[in-house]
N, C-alpha and C positions, 0 to 999 in steps of 0.2 A: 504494500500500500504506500502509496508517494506521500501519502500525508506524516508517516512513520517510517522515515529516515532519518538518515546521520546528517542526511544537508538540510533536513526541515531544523534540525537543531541550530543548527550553525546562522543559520536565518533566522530563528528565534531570539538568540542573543544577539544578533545586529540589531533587532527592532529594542533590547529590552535592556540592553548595557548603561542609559541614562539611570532608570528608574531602580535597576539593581544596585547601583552606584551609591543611590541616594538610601535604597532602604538599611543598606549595608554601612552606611559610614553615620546614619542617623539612628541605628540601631532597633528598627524593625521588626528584627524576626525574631522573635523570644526563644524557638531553639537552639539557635546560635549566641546570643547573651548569655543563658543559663548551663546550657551545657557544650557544646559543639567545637565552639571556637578556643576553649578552656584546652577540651580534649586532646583534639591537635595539638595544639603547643605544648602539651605534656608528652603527647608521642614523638613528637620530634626531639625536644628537649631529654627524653628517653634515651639516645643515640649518641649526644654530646657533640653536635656536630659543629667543625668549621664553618661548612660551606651547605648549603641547601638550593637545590632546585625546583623552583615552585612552577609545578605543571598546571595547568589553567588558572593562572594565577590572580584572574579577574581583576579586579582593580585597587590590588596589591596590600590589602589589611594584615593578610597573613605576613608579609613579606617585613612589612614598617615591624609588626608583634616582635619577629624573630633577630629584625636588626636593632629594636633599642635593648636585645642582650647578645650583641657583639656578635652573630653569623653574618658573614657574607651570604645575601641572595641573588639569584639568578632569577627570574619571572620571567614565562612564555603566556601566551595567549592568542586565539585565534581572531581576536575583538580588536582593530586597532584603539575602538574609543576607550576599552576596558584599559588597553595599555596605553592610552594616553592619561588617562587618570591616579594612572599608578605610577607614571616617571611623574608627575606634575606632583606628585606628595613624597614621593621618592622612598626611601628604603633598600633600596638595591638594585639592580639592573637588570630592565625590561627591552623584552624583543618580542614583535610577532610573530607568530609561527602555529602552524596547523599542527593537529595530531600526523599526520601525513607527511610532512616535511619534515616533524621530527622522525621519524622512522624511515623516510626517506636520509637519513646525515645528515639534518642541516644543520642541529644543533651541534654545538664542540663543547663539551663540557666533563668534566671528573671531580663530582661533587661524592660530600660526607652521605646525602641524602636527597635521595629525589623524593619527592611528596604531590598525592593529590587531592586534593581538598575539593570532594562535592563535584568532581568536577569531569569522572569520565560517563557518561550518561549515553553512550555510543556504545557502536558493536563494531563494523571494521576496523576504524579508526585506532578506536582502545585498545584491539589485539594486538594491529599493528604495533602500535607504542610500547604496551607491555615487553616486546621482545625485543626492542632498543633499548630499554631502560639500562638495564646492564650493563651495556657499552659507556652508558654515562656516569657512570660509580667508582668510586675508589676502591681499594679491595677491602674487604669488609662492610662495605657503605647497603646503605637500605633501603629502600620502596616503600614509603609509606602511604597508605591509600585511606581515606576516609570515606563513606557514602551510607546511601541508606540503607538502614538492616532491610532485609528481602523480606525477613518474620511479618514486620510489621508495616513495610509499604507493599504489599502483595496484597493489602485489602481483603476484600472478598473475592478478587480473581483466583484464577488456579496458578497455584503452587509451580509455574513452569517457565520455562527460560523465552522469551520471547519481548515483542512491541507493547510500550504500553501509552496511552493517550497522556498529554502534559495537564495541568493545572497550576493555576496559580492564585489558587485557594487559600484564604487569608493573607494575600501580599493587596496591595494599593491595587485601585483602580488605573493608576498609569501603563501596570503591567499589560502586554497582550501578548497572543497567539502564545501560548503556552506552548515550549520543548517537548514532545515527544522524548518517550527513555527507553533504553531498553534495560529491560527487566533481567537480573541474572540470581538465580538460589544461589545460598549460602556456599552448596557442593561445588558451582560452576566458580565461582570467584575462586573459590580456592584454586581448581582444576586451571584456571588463567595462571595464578600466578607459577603450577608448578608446570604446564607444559613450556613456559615462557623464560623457565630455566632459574625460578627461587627456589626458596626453601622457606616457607610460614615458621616466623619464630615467634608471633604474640597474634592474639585478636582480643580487640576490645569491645566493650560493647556499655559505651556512655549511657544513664539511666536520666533520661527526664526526670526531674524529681516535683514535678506535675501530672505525670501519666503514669509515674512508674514502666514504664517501657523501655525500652532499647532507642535512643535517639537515632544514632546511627551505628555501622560496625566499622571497626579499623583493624585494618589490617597492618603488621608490619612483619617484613619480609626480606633477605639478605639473599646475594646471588649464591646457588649451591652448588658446595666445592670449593 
């Protein structure tokens, strides 16, 4: 279905990188305040790292979080506006660049830790990327992924790896045409990151402490071998 593709996404964040911009640096999203954004920077800060590569790096919060305690960042994005908003508050060093171009080489990089936050919601794209990652790492260095637990954004739909329609339910009326995601279970994330040549060394599983639920899962993950 052309409405549930990896390019309807990439169009959706062209249309919605203002108003993300704005919920995000105005603090908006209550799963993100209370739990999420915490998360992250406790898994990355987990790893002790120099240097971090922040893959869909949107417009650059995570990146300001981890440079006012002394890492060097690296930011990619496929959104020029997103990385225009993140060099304009700065924190570390942004480039554009697709999921595609990075798996393609374009990127040059041999970071503590690549990390991504919320941010692979694709299928060819992500695999591809997945299996570059590596090349971008120090030895020892890690992959850290954050997104949503599958338990509980699976809804009432079935329980299986596939398309699923976007929403942007409970964000401002600014937002439109809501991203389309693809859907992946717990089993398949894992099965990405070990045919893609890691090893799962943590998963986390942040708790709203309003729903009691699993906010999101994190995975963190070291090249094996």
């Amino acid at each position: 279905m052309e409405s549930l593709s990896d390019a309807k996404i990439v169009e959706s964040w062209y249309k919605n990188a203002l108003p993300w911009t704005i919920a995000v640096r105005e603090e908006q999203i209550e799963s993100r305040n209370l739990v999420t954004n915490q998360a992250i920077v406790d898994a990355i800060l987990s790893r002790s790292p120099h240097s971090v590569l922040d893959i869909g790096c949107g417009e650059g919060w995570l990146a300001r979080e981890l440079a006012a305690k002394g890492i060097h960042v690296m930011g990619v994005d496929v959104i020029p506006t997103l990385i225009e908003k993140a060099q304009a508050a700065g924190g570390g060093d942004f480039s554009v660049a697709s999921y595609e171009e990075i798996a393609g080489g374009k990127l040059r990089a041999s970071v503590d830790v690549a990390v991504s936050n919320f941010a692979l919601f694709g299928k060819e794209p992500v695999e591809g990327l997945f299996r570059v990652v590596p090349s971008l790492l120090k030895p020892r260095g890690s992959f850290i992924v954050q997104t949503l637990h599958p338990v509980v954004a699976c809804g009432d739909s079935p329980y299986q790896e596939g398309w699923r329609q976007g929403s942007w339910a409970g964000f401002s009326s600014d937002f439109t045409d809501p991203a389309p995601w693809y859907f992946r279970t717990l089993e398949n994330w894992i099965k990405l990151f070990v045919v893609s040549g890691f090893r799962l060394i943590e998963m986390r599983e942040p708790i709203h402490p309003k729903t009691h639920k699993p906010a999101s899962v994190i995975f963190i993950a070291e090249v094996a071998g």
